[in-house]
TIVEXDREN-941247 format. One record per residue (C-alpha): residue number from 0; chain; x, y, z. Coordinates in steps of 0.2 Angstrom, whole numbers, plus 5000, padded with zeros to 4 digits. Example, Ala and Ser with C-alpha at 12.3 -4.5 7.8 and 13.67 -1.06 7.14 Angstrom:
! TIVEXDREN-941247
(0; "A"; (5062; 4978; 5039))
(1; "A"; (5068; 4995; 5036))
//
This chain:
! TIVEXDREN-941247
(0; "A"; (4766; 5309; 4905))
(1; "A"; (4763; 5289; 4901))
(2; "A"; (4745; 5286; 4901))
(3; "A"; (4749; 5268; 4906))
(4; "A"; (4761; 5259; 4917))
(5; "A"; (4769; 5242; 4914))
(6; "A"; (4778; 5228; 4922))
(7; "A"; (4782; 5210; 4917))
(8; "A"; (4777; 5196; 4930))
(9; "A"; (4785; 5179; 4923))
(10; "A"; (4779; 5179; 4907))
(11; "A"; (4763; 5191; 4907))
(12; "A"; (4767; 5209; 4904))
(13; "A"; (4752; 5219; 4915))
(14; "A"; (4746; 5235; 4911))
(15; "A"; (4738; 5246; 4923))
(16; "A"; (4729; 5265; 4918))
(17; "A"; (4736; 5280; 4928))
(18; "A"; (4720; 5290; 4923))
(19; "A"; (4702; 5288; 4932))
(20; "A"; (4691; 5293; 4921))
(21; "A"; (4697; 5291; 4901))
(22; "A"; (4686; 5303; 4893))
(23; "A"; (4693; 5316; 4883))
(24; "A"; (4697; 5312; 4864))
(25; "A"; (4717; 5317; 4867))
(26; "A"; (4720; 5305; 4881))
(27; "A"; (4710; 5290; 4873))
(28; "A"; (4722; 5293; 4857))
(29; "A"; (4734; 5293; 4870))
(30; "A"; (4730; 5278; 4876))
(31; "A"; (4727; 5269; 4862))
(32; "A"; (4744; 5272; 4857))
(33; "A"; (4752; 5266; 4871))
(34; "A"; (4742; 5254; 4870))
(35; "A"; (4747; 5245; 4853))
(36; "A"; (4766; 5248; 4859))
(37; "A"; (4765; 5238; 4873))
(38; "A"; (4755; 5224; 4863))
(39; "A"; (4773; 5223; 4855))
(40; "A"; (4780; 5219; 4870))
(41; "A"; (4770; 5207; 4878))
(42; "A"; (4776; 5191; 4873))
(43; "A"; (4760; 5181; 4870))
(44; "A"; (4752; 5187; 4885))
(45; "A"; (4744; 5203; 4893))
(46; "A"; (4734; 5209; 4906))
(47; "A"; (4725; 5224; 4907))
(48; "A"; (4720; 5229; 4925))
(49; "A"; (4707; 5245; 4928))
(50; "A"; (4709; 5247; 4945))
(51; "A"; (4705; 5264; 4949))
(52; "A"; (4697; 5266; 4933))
(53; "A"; (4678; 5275; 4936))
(54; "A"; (4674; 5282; 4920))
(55; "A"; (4677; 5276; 4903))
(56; "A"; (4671; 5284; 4886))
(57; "A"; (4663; 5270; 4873))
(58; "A"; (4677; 5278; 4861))
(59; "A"; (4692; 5270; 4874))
(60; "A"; (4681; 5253; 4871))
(61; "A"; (4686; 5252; 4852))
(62; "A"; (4702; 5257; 4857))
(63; "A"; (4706; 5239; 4867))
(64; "A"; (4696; 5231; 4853))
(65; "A"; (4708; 5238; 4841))
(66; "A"; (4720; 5232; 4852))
(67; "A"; (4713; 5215; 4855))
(68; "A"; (4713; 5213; 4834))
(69; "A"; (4732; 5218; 4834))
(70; "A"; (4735; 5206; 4851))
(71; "A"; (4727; 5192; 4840))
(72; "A"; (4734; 5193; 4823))
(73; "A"; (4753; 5193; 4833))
(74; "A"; (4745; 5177; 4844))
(75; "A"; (4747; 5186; 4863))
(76; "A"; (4731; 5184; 4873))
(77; "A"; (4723; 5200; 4882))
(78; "A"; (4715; 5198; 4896))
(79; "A"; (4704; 5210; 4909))
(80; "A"; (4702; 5215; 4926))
(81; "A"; (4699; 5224; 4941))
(82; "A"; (4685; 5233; 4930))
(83; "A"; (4670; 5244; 4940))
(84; "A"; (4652; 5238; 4939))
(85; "A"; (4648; 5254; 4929))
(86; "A"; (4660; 5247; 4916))
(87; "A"; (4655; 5231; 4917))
(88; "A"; (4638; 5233; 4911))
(89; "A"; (4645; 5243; 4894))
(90; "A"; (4654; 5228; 4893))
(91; "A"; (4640; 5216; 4894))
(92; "A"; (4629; 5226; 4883))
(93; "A"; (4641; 5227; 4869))
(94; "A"; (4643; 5208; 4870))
(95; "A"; (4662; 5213; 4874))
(96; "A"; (4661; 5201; 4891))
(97; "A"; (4659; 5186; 4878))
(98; "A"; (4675; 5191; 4869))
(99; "A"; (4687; 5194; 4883))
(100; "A"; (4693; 5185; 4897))
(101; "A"; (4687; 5196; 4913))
(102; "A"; (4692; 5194; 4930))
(103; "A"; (4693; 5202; 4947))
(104; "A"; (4709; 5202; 4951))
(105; "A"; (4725; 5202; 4941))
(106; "A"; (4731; 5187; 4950))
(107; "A"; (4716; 5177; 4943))
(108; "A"; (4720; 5183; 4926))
(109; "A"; (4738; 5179; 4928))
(110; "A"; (4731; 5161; 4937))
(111; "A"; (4723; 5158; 4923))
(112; "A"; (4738; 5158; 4909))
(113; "A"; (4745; 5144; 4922))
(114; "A"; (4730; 5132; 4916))
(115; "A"; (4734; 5119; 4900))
(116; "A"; (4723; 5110; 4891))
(117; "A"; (4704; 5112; 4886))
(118; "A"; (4701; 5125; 4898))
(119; "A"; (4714; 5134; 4900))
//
């Protein structure tokens, strides 16, 4: 059973996690191979939305840096949202929140792929 579920919206293929809590070594390999084959679909642009998600292991982390490397050297933007406090603060005290996009909503992540120019 797929780990992850898809969808393209304009442009912006979005990813969304099936499991709550990504914890166990199997389904983080999982994971993090579906992961870098969607990154070969996404066009130049990808969302990746945890809604739902509660728990998260520090091993799925380097899987979506792994995949942020892959997304970068093939030019598609990643950006995150929907992501628990809990999370949040791993992701803050790994520096991680300086390196990806977060936002609260994938319509804000999706919003922001509409803006040009310096701050877009």
């Amino acid at each position: 059973m797929p780990e992850l579920v898809s969808q393209h919206k304009d442009d912006v293929l979005i990813v969304q996690f099936t499991s709550q809590k990504i914890l166990s070594d199997v389904l983080i390999a999982q994971i993090g191979r579906e992961l870098l084959e969607l990154a070969d679909e996404a066009n130049g642009k990808m969302v990746l939305d945890f809604q739902g998600v509660t728990f998260m292991s520090s091993a799925m982390i380097g899987k979506i840096v792994l995949l942020n490397k892959k997304c970068k050297a093939s030019n598609t933007v990643v950006k995150l949202c929907n992501i628990a406090p809990s999370i949040m603060e791993v992701f803050e005290i790994t520096r991680l929140n300086k390196v990806f996009s977060i936002f609260d909503s994938v319509d804000q992540a999706l919003e922001s792929f509409k803006k040009k120019g310096w701050f877009g």
